[in-house]
N, C-alpha and C positions, 0 to 999 in steps of 0.2 A: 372341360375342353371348349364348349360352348365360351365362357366366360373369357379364358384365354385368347380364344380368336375374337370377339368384341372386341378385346382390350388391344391386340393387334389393330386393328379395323381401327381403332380410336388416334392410335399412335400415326398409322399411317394418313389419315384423312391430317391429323394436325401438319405431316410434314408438309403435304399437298397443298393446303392450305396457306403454310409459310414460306413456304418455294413462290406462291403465286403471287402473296405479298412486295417480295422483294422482286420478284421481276416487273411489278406496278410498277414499283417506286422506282426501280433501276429506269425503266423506261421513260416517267416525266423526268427525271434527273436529263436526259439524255435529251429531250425535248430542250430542254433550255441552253443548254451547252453541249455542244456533238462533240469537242475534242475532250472534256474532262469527265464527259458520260464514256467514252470510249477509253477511257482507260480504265474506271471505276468498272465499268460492265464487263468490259475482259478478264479483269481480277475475280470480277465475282463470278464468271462463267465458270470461270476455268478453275476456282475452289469448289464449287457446288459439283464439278463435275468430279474432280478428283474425290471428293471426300466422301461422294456420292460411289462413285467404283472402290474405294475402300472401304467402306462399311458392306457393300453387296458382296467383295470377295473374303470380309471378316464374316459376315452372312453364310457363306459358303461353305468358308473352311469349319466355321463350329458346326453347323450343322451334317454337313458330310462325316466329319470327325465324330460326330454323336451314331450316326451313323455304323460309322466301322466299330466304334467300341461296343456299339449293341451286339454288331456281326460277331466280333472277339470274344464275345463274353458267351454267345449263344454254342458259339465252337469249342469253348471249356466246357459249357457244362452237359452237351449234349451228348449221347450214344453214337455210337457208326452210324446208326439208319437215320438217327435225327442228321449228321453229317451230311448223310447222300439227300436228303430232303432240304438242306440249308445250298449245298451247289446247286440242287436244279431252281431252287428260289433263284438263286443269282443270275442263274442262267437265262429265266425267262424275264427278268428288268433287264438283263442287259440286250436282249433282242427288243426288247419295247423301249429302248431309250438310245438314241441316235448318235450322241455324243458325250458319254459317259459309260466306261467297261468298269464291271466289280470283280477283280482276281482274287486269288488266294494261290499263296504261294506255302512250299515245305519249304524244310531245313536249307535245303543244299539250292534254291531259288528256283524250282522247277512247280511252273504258273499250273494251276486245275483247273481254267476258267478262262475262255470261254472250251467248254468242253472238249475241241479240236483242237487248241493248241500245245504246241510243242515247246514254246518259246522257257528261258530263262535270264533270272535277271541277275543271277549271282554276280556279276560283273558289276553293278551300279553301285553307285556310292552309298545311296542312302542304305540297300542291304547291305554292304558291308559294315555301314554304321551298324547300323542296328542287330547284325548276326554277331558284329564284336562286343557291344551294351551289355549291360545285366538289367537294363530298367525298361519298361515298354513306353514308348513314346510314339510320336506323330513326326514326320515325316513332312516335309514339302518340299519338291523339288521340279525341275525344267526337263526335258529331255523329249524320247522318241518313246512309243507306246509299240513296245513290242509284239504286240497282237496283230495291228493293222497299220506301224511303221507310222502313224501320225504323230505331228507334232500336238504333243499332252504339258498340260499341266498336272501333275498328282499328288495324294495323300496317301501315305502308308502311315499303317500301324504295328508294329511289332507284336509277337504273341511267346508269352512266354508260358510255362508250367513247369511250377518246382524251378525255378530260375534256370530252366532251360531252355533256351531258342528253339521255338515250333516254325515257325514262317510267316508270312504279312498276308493283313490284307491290305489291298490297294485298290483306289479311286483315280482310271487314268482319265480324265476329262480332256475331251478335245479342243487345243489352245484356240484354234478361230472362233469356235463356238463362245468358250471362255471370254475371250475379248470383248465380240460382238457384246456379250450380256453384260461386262461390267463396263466395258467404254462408253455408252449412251452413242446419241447422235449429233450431239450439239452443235462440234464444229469441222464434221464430215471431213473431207479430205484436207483441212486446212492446220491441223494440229493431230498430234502424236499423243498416245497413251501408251506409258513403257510400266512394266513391271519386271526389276530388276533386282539380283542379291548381290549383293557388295563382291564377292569372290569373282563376278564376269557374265555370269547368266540372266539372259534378256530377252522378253520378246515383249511386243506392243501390238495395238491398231495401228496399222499405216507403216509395220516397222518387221519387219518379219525378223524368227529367232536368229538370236546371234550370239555366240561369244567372247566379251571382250577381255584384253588382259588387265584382269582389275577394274573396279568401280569409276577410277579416274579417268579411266578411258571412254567412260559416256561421256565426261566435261568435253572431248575433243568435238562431239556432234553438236555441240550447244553453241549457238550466235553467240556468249556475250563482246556486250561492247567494247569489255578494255579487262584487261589482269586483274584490277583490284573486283569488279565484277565475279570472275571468275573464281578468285581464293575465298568471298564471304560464301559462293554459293560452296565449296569446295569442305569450307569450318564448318557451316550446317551440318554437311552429309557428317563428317567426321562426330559429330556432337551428336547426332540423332535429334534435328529439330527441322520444322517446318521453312520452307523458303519461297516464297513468291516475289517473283522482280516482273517488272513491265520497261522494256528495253525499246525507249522510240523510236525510230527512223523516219526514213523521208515517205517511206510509202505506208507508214502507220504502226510499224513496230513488232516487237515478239512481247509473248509472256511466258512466262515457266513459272513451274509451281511443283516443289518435291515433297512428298509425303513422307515418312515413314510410316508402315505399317508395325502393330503392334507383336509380328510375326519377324524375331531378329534374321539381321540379314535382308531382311525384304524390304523395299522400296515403291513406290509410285514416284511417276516422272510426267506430268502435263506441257508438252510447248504448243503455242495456239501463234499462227501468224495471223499477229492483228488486224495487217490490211484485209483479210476476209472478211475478219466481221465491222470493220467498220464499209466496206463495200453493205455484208448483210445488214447492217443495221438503217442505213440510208436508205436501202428496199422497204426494211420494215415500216420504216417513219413514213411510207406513202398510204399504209393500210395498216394500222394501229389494232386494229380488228383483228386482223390475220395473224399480228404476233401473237395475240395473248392467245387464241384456238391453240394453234400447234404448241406453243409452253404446255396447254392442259394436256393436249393428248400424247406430250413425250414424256411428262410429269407423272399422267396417268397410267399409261402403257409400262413404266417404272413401278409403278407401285402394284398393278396388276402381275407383273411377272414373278414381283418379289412374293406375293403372297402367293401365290401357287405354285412355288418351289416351298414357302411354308407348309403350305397344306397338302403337299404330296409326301413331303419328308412324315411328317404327321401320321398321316394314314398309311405309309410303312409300316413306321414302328408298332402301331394303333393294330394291325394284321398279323406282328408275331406276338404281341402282348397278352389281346384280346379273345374271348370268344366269340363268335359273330353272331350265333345267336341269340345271347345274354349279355352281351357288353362286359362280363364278368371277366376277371383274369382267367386264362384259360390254363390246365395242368404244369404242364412245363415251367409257367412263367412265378404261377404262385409259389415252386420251389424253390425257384431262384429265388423270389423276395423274402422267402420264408428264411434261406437256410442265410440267405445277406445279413438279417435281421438277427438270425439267434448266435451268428456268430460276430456282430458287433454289439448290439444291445441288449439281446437275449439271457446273455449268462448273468445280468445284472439285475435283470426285473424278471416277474413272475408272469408268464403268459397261458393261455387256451390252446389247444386247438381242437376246434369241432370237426367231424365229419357225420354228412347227415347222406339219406338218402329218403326217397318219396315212397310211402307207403301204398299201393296199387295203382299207381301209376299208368300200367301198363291197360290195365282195364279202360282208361281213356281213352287211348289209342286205340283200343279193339274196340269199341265201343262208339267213339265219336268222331274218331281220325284224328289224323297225328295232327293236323292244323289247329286244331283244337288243344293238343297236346301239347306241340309247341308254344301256342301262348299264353297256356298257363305255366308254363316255365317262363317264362318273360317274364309275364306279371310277377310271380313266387322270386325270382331273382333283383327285379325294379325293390319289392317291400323287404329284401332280406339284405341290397344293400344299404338303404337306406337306416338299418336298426344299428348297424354300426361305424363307429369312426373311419373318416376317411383313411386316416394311419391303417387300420386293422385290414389283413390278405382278404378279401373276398375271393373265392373261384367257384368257376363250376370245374370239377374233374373228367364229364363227359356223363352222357344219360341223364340218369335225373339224380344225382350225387354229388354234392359241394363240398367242400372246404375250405374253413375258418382258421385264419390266426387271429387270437382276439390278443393285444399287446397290452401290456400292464394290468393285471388282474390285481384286484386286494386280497380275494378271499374266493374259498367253493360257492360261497351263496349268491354272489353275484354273477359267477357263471353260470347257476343254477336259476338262476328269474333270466338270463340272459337267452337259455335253452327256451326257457316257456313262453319269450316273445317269440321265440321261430317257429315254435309250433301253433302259437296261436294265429299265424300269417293265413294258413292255408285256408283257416275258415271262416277269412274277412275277405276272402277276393273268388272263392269257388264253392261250388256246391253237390262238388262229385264228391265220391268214398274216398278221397284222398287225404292222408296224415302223412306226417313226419316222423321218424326215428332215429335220435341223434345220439353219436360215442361220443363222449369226452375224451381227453388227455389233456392231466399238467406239466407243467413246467415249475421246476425239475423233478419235482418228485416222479413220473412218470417215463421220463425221457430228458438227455439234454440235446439229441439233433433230429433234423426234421423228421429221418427214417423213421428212429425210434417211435415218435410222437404220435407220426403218423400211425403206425402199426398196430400201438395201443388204440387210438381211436376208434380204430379200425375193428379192433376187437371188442370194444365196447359198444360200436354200431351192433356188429353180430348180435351180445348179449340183448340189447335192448328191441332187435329185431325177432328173438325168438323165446323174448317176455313178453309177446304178445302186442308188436308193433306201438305205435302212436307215443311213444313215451323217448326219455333222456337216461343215458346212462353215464356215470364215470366207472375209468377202469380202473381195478384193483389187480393188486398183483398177482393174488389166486386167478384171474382171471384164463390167465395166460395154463 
């Protein structure tokens, strides 16, 4: 994780970096010629800004979308009680986060979330997409957010089992919010940010939602200068390709600049009225100082934002994965990757699985305090990940009891020097009465799904526990 946000931190300082570059350069350009820096600079404002709002709402939507499909997945494979403990999770980010609701909806569109509403969305297009589908997909669409009547931008995802329609979850984000975050500030009330889909549906900065008849009915909003103007911008949209035109006039001009986004149907739409910034840019030319500050700090303020919608998404997910006090996958989750595993790759190679439990353990705790207790589980869990591959389950199950999927075994003897590195952990890092006693289970011979596996382990813990602790056992069939 460490590594990863580094590598984030790397990425983002180079953009910061390059952004700063060319607004140097853009600015001596502009020094030497104010009418051929003022169109150069417009073009480039006004790409950096758009490409810049597309990648922060391509930013969004994969990660929200990562998001919900955790939520989706946690909703299959969970019991009722894990159910009602996954609502009141949702329930309490959506009271801690201002403009953004997480719903869940049944069959027939009747929302669980936020816990007092009534509302339904069976009317909406996208559930009716999706309740007629057979496939589970994502969702984006414009509308009203039935909770609290705001205008939302949203994500649903479909949830099916056994290719039958359960209901969605859904990400309703509040549009001005939305805008605010991916518009920037650059050319405040003097240019429009639209995100639009081909079908009619629009909202912007400076543009409030609208519906129009058809995509060509934005062309009606746009200055251009003349017809033939109008049909190159008109082929682009049709082709799905980029457009930037800088249209002069007498008071200094428009620009416009169309994106597509990599989300079909969806659009960006940049127009900047030029006589603004060339008014701002003549302010700037009198304090050359003052331009390049506010570049760093709306540059910065960008990059800051973006990383800390990283690192909240992060530590989400990192909180139903994790245990929080071993870092270790925690019960639930090692199922999940267990049962992912042996029913993709499982039946094809030969796997482990351990389960271990601490041999008087308990005596610590009555003896030296659980503080004490606890971090020799820290520590015992720090050197038990570390003994195997990143690929292989680590968990802790809860107490002082773990569980191993060791993935691609050759042979029992390698499980078996495998077992006597985890027992030998406990007495390079402590020096109480404490040992190890660890069940085996293979694969297949023992079991082919997690249950099984587990259960044999589990019975090979027992034997190995009342052989006189501190030892490894595999389970045999007489066992049972």
């Amino acid at each position: 994780m460490k590594q990863k946000k580094m590598k984030l931190y790397s990425i983002l300082t180079f953009i910061l970096t390059l952004l700063l570059c060319v607004s140097a350069a853009s600015f001596i350009r502009y020094q030497s010629n104010l009418k051929k820096l003022l169109e150069q600079k417009t073009i480039s404002m006004i790409c950096e800004e758009a490409n810049e709002a597309s990648a922060i709402l391509e930013m969004m939507v994969e990660e929200y979308s990562d998001q919900l499909n955790y939520i989706k997945n946690l909703c299959k494979i969970a019991d009722t009680e894990k159910h009602n403990e996954i609502l009141e999770l949702l329930d309490k980010k959506n009271e801690a986060n201002s403009y953004i609701t997480l719903s869940i909806s049944d069959a027939q569109g009747n929302l669980y979330l936020p816990s007092n509403s009534d509302a339904n969305i069976a009317k909406t297009l996208f559930f009716q997409k999706a309740s007629t589908s057979k496939d589970e997909n994502i969702y984006i669409d414009l509308g009203t957010n039935p909770i609290n009547q705001k205008n939302t931008f949203l994500l649903a995802e479909s949830i099916f089992l056994d290719d039958i329609f359960q209901g969605m979850i859904i990400l309703y984000c509040d549009a001005d919010a939305l805008l605010k975050f991916i518009g920037g500030e650059s050319f405040n009330d003097s240019g429009t940010l639209m995100l639009f889909h081909e079908d009619g549906q629009a909202i912007g900065r400076n543009y409030p939602i609208k519906e129009f008849d058809g995509y060509e009915e934005v062309l009606e909003d746009i200055p251009f200068k003349n017809e033939e103007e109008r049909q190159i911008f008109k082929q682009a949209m049709d082709t799905g390709e980029k457009y930037i035109n800088f249209m002069e006039n007498s008071t200094g001009g428009n620009c416009i600049y169309y994106l597509p986004t990599k989300y079909p149907g969806w659009n960006l739409l940049l127009t900047v009225d030029a006589s603004y910034i060339k008014d701002d840019f003549r302010a700037i030319n009198k304090d050359s100082f003052t331009f390049m500050i506010l570049n760093v700090i709306i540059i910065g303020f960008a990059v800051a934002v973006t990383y800390a919608i990283y690192d909240a998404g992060r530590k989400i997910i990192d909180s139903n994965q994790l245990d929080p006090h071993t870092q270790l996958y925690n019960k639930s989750y090692a199922k999940y990757l267990a049962e992912e595993y042996i029913n993709r790759e499982g039946r094809m190679n030969n796997f482990a699985c351990f389960f271990l439990d601490m041999d008087h353990f308990k005596k610590v705790n009555d003896t030296f305090g659980h503080q004490v207790g606890d971090q020799l589980l820290k520590d015992f869990s720090h050197e038990l990940k570390n003994r195997f591959r990143e690929s292989d389950i680590v968990s802790r199950f809860g107490g002082d009891e773990f569980f191993i999927l060791m993935k691609n075994v050759s042979d029992k003897q390698n499980v078996a020097k495998k077992a006597e590195e985890i027992m030998n952990i406990l007495s390079s890092i402590q020096n109480y009465d404490v040992t190890i006693s660890i069940g085996i289970a293979m694969s297949p011979t023992d079991g082919k799904t997690y249950d099984e596996l587990q259960k044999c382990a589990d019975i090979a813990l027992y034997l190995a526990k009342e052989g006189g602790k501190n030892k490894y056992c595999f389970y045999q069939l007489n066992d049972t």
